[in-house]
C-alpha positions as CSV (number, residue, x, y, z in Angstrom):
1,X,65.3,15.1,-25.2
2,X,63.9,11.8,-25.2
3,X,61.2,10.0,-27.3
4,X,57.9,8.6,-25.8
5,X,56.5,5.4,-27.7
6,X,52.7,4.8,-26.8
7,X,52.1,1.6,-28.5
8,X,48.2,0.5,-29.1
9,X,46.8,3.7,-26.3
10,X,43.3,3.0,-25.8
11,X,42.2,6.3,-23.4
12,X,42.3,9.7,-25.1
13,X,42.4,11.9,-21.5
14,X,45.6,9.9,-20.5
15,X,47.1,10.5,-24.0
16,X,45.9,13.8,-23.6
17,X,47.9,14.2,-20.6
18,X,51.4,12.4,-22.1
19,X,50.8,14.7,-24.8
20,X,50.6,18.4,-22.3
21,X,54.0,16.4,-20.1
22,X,55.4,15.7,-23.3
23,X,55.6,19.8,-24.5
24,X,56.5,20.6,-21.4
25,X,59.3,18.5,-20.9
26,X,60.5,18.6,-25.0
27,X,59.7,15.0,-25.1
28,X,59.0,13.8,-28.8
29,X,55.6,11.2,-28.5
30,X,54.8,8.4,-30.9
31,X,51.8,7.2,-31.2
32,X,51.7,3.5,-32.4
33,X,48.1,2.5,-34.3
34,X,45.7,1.0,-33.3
35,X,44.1,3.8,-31.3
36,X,41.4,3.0,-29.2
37,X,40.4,7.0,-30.4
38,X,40.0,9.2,-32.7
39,X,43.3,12.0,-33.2
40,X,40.8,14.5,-33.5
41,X,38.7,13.6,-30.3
42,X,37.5,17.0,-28.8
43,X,38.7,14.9,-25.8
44,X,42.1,14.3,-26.7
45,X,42.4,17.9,-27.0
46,X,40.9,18.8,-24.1
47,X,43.2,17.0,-21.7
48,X,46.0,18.1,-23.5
49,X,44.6,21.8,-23.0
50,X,46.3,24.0,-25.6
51,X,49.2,22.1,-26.0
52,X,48.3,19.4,-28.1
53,X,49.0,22.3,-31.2
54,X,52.4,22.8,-30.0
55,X,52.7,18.7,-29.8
56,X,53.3,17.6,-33.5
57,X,53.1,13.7,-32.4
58,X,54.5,10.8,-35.0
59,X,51.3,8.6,-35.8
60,X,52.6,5.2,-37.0
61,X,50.3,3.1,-38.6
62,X,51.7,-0.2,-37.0
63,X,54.5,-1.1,-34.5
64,X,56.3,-2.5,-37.3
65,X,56.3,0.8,-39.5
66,X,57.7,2.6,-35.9
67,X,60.1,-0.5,-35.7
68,X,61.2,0.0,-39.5
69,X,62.3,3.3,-38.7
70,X,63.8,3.5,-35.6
71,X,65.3,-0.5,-35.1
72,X,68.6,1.0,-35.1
73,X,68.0,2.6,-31.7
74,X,66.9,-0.6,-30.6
75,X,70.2,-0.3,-27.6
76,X,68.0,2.9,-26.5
77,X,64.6,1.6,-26.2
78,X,63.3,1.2,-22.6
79,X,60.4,-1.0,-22.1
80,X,57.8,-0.6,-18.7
81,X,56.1,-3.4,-17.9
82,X,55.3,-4.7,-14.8
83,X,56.6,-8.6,-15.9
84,X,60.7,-7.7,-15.0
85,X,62.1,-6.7,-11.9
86,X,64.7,-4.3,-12.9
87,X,63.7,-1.1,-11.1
88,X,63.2,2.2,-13.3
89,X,65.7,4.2,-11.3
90,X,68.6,1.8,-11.7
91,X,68.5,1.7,-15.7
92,X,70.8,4.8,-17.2
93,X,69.0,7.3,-19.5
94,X,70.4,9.4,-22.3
95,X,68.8,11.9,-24.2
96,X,67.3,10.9,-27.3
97,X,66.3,7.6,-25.3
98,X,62.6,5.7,-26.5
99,X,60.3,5.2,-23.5
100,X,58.2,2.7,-24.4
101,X,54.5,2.4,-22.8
102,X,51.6,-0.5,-23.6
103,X,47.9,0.1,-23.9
104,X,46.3,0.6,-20.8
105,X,44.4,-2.9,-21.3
106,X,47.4,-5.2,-22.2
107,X,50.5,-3.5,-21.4
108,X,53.3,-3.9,-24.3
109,X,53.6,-7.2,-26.7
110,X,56.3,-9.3,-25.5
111,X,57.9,-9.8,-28.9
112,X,58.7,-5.8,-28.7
113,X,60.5,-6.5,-25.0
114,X,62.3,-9.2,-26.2
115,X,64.5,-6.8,-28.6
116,X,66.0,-5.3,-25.5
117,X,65.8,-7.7,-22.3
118,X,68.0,-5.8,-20.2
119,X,66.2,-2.6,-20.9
120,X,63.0,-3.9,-19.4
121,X,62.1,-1.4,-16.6
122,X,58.9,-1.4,-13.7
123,X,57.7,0.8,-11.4
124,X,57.6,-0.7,-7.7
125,X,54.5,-1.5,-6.0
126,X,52.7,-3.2,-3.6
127,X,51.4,-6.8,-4.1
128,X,47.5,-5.1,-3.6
129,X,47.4,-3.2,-7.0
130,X,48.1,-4.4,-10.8
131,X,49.6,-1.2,-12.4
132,X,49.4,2.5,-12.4
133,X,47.6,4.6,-14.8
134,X,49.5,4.8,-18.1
135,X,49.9,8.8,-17.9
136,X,51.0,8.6,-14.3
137,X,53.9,5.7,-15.5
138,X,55.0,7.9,-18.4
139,X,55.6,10.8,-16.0
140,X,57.7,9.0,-13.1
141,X,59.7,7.4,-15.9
142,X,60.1,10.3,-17.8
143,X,60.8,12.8,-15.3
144,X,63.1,10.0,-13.6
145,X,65.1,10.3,-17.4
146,X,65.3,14.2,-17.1
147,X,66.2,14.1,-13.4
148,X,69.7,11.7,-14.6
149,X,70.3,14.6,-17.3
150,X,69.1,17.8,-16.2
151,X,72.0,19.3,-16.8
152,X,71.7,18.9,-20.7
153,X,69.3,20.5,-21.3
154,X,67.6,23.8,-21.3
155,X,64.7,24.1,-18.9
156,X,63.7,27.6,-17.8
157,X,65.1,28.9,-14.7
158,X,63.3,27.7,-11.3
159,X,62.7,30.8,-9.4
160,X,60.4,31.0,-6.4
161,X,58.8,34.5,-7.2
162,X,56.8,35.3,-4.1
């Protein structure tokens, strides 16, 4: 499905949440270091419910161990930020896509962006807030992805059964 990139996540509940979306949705998260929390929080686990054992995140110990890896996908990496004005529902998704997300206190390093300009993608909205919470982001954006490919993939049937 598509790969979520958390780079430097500082709040265990919203990484919590990613994580539950992320099962859910057959999303594969990455978690770049530094943490701003412990893997094991009782927290983290907590938001993410029972699902965090079904989750089987990547922990990488540094954006440039996840970049190491994965710089040949660079063509696929998506970045949000609010500093671009390319609008998340005009870029094109394809499974196996990286969504890239900042740390809720500084957003993503611009260095990262800069490997993929064009693929530099916000969320509108109005001139009286800053940004969205990070887990809200991650799901417009992600469920904006699955919505382009829905038919690729396997989701159970949606059945109204009352």
């Amino acid at each position: 499905m598509f790969n979520i990139v958390l780079v430097n996540p500082k709040i265990h509940t919203n990484t919590g949440s990613i994580g539950r979306m992320c099962v859910n949705c057959g999303a594969k998260l990455h978690l770049v270091k530094p943490l701003g929390f412990e893997i094991d929080d009782k927290h983290l686990r907590r938001a993410g419910l029972d699902y965090w054992a079904s989750l089987n995140p990547v922990i990488w110990e540094s954006l440039d161990s996840f970049l190491e890896a994965n710089l040949e996908f660079k063509d696929r990496f998506f970045f949000a930020t609010t500093k671009c004005n390319k609008l998340y529902f005009e870029a094109e998704f394809k499974p196996g896509d990286y969504l890239f997300f900042g740390g809720e206190d500084c957003g993503l390093p611009l260095d990262l962006m800069r490997l993929n300009r064009d693929n530099c993608i916000t969320i509108p909205m109005t001139s009286q807030g800053r940004s969205l919470n990070l887990a809200t982001s991650v799901g417009i954006i992600t469920y904006e992805a699955i919505r382009q490919n829905i038919d690729k993939f396997d989701f159970r049937d949606m059945v109204c059964e009352f």
